[in-house]
TORVEX-721732 format. One record per residue: residue in three letters; x, y, z of N, C-alpha, C in turn; residue number from 1. Coordinates in steps of 0.2 Angstrom, whole numbers, plus 5000, padded with zeros to 4 digits. Layout:
! residues N
+-----+------+------+------+------+------+------+------+------+------+-----+
|   r |   nu |   nv |   nw |  cau |  cav |  caw |   cu |   cv |   cw |   k |
+-----+------+------+------+------+------+------+------+------+------+-----+
| ALA |    X |    Y |    Z |    X |    Y |    Z |    X |    Y |    Z | NUM |
...
+-----+------+------+------+------+------+------+------+------+------+-----+
***
This chain:
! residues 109
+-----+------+------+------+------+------+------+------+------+------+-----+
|   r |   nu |   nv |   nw |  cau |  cav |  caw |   cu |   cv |   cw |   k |
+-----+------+------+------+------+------+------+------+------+------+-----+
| UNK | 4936 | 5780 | 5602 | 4930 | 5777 | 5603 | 4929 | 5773 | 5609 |   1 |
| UNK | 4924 | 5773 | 5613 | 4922 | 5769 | 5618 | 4923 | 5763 | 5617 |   2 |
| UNK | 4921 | 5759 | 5622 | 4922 | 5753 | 5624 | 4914 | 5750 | 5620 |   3 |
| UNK | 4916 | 5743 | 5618 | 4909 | 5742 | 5617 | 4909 | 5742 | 5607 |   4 |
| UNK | 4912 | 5750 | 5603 | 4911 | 5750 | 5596 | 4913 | 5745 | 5594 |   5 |
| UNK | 4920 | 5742 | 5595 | 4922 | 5737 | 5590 | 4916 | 5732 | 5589 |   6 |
| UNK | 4913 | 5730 | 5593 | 4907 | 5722 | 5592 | 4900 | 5725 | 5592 |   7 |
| UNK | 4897 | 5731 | 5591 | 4893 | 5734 | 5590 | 4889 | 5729 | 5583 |   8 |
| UNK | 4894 | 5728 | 5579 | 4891 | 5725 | 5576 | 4894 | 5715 | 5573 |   9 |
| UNK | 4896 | 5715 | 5579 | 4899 | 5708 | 5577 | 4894 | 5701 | 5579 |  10 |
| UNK | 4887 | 5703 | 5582 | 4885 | 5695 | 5580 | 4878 | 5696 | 5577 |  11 |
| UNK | 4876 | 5701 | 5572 | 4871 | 5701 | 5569 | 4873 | 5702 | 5563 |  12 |
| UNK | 4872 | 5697 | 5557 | 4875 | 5700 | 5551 | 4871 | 5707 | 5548 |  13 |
| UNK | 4864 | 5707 | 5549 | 4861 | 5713 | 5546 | 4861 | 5719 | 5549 |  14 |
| UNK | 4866 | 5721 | 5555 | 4870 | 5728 | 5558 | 4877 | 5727 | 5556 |  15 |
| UNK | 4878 | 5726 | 5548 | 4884 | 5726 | 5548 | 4888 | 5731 | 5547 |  16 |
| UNK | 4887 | 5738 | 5546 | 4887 | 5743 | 5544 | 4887 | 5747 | 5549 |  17 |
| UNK | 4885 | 5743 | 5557 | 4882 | 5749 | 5563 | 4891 | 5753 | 5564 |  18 |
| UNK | 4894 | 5749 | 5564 | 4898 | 5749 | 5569 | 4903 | 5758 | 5564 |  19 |
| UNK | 4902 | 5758 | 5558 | 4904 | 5763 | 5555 | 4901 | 5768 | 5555 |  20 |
| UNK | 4894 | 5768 | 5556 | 4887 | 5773 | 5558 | 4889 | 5776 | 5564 |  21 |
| UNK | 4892 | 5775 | 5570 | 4894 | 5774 | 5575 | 4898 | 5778 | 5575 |  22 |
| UNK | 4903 | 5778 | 5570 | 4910 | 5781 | 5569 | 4908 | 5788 | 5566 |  23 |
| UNK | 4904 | 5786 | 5562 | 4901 | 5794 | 5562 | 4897 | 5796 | 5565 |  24 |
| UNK | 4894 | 5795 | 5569 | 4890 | 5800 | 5574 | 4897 | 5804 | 5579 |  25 |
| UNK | 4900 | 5798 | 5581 | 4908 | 5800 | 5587 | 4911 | 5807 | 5583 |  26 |
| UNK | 4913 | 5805 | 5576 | 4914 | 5810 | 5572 | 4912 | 5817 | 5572 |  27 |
| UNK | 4903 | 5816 | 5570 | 4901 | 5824 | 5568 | 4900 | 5828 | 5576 |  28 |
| UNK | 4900 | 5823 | 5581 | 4899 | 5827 | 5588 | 4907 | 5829 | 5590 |  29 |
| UNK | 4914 | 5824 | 5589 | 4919 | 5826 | 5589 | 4921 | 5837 | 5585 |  30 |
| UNK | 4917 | 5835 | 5579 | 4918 | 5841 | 5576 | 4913 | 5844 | 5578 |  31 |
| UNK | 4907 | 5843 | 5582 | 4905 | 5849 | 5584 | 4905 | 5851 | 5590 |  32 |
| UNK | 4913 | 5849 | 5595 | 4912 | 5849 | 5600 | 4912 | 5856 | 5603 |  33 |
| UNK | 4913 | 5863 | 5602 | 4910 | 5868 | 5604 | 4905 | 5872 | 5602 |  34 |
| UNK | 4900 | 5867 | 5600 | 4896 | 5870 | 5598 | 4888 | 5867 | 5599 |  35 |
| UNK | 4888 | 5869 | 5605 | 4881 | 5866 | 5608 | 4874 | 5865 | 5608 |  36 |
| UNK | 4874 | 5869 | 5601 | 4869 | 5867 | 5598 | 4867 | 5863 | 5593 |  37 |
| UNK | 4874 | 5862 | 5589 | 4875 | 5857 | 5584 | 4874 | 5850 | 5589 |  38 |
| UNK | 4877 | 5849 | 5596 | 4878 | 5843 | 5598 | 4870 | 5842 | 5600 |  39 |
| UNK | 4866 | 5848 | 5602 | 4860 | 5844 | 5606 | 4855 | 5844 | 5599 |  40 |
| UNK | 4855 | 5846 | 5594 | 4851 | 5844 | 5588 | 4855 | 5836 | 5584 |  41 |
| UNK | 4864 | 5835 | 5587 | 4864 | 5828 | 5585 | 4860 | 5823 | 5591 |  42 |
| UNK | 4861 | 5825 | 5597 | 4859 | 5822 | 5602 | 4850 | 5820 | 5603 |  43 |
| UNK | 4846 | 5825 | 5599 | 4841 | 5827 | 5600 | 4838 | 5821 | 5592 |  44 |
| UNK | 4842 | 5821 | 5586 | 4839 | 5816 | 5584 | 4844 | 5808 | 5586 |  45 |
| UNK | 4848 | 5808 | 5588 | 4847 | 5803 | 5589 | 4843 | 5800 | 5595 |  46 |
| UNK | 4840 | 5803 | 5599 | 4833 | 5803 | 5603 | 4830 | 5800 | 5599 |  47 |
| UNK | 4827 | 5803 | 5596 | 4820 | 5800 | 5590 | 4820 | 5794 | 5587 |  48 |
| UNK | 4827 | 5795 | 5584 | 4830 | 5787 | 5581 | 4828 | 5782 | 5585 |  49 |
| UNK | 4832 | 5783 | 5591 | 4832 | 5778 | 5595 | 4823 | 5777 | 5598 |  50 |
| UNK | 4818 | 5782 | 5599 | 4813 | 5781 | 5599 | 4808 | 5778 | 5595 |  51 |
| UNK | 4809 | 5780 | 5587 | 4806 | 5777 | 5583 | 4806 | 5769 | 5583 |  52 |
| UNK | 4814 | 5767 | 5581 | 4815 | 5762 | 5584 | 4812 | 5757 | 5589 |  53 |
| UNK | 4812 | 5760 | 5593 | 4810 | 5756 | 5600 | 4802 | 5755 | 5600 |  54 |
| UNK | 4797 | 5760 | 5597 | 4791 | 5761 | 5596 | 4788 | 5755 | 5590 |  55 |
| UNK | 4793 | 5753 | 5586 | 4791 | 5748 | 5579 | 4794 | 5745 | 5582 |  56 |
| UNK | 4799 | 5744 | 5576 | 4803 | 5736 | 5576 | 4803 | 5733 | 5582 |  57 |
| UNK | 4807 | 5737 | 5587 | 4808 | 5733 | 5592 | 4804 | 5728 | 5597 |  58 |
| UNK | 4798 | 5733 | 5599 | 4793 | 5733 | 5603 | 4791 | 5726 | 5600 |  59 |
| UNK | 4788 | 5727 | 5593 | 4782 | 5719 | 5588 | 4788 | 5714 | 5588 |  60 |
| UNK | 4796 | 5715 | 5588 | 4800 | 5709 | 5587 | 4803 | 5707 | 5595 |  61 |
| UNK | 4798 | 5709 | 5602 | 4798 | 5704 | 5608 | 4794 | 5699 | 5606 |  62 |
| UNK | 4798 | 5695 | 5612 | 4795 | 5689 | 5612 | 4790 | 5688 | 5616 |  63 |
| UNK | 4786 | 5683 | 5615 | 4778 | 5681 | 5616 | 4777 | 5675 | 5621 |  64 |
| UNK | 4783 | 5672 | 5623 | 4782 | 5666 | 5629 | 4788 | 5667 | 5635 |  65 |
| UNK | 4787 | 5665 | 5640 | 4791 | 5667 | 5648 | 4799 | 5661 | 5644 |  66 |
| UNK | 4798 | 5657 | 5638 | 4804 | 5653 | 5639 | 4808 | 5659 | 5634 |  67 |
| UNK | 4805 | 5661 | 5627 | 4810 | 5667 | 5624 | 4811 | 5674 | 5629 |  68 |
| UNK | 4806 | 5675 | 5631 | 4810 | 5681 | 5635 | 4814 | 5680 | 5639 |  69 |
| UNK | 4815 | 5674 | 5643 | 4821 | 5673 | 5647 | 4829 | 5671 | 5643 |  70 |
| UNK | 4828 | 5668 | 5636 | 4835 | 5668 | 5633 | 4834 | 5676 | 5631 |  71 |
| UNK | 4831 | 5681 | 5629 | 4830 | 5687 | 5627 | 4836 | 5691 | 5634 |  72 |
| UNK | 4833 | 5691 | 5639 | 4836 | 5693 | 5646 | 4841 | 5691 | 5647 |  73 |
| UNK | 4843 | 5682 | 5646 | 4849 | 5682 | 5647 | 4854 | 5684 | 5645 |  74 |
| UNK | 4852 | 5683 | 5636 | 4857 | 5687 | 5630 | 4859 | 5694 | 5633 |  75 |
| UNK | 4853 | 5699 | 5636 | 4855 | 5705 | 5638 | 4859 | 5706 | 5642 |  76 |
| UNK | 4857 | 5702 | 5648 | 4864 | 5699 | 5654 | 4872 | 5698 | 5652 |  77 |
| UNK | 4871 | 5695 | 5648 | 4877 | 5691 | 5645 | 4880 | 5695 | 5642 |  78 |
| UNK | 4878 | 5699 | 5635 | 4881 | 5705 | 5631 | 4882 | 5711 | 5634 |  79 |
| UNK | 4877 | 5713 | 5640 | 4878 | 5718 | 5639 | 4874 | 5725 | 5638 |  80 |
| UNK | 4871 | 5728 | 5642 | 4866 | 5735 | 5638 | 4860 | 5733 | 5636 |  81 |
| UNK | 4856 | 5735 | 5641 | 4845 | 5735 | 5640 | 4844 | 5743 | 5636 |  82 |
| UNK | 4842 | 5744 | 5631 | 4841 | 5751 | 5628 | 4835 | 5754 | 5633 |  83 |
| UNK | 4834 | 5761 | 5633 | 4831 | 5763 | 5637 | 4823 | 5763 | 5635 |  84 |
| UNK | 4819 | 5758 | 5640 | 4813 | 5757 | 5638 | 4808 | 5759 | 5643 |  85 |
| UNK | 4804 | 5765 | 5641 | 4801 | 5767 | 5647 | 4796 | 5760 | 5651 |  86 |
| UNK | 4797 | 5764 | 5656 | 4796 | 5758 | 5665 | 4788 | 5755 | 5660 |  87 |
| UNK | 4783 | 5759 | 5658 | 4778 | 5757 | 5660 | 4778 | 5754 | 5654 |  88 |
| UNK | 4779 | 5754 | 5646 | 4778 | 5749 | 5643 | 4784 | 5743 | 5642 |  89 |
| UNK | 4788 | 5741 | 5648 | 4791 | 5734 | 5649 | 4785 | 5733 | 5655 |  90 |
| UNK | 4784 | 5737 | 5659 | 4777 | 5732 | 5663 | 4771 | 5729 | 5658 |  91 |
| UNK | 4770 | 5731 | 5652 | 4763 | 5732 | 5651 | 4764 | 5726 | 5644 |  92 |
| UNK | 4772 | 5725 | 5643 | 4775 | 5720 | 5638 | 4776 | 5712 | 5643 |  93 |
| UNK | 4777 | 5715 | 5650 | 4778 | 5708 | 5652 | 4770 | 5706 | 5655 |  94 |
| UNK | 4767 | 5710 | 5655 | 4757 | 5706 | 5659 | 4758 | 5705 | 5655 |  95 |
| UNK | 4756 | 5708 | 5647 | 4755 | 5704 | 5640 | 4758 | 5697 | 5640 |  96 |
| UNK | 4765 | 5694 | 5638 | 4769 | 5690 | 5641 | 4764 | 5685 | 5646 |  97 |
| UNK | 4764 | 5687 | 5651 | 4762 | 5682 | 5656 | 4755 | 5681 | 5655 |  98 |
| UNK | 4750 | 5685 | 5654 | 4743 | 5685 | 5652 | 4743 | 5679 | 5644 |  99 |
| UNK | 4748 | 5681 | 5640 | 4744 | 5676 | 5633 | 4748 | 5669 | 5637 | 100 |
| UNK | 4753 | 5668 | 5641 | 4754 | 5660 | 5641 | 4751 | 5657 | 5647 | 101 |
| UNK | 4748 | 5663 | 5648 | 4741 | 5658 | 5655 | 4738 | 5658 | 5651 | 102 |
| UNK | 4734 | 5661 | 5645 | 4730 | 5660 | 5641 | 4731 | 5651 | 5637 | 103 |
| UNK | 4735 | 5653 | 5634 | 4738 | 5645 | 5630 | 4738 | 5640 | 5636 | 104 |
| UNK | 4740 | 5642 | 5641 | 4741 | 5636 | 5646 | 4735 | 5632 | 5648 | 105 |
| UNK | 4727 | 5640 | 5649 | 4721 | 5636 | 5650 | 4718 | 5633 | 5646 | 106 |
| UNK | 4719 | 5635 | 5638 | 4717 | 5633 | 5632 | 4721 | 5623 | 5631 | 107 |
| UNK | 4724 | 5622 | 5633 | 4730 | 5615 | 5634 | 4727 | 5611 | 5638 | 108 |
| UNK | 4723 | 5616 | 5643 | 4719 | 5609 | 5647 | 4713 | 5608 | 5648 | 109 |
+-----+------+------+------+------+------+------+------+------+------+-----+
***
């Protein structure tokens, strides 16, 4: 196993199960190692996976002010690993961001 699986799931208690999920993906592609199309239909859903994911939950569970996003970034600094987020919807997450706290800020004064 790579670098990184052991704590996969060691500081979120509701991914506590990733890190065995993990072991089975390493698994079915270990056993599907000559066989390149078993590996690119595992590789091809976990694409998806990973896309649906980032499409829901992830996306609605950023943070909405310039002080959360930056412990968000430092946490990712710090840990380790930014999932892959196409370019144009982190520019379009960060105007949002900076568009509603200039908003609050001219509603305060």
């Amino acid at each position: 196993m790579g670098d990184g699986m052991e704590r996969l799931d060691d500081d979120c208690a509701p991914l506590s199960g990733l890190t065995e999920i993990a072991q089975q993906v390493m698994s079915m592609a270990e056993a599907s190692r000559d066989d390149s199309l078993a590996l690119l239909t595992l590789l091809r859903t976990l694409e998806k996976l990973h896309r649906d994911i980032a499409e829901s939950a992830f996306l609605t569970s950023l943070p909405d002010t310039r002080h959360a996003l930056y412990d968000l970034l430092r946490d990712i600094e710090s840990q380790g690993g930014w999932p892959h987020i196409p370019r144009m919807q982190l520019h379009a997450f960060l105007g949002s961001v900076f568009a509603e706290e200039t908003a609050a800020e001219q509603r305060a004064e």
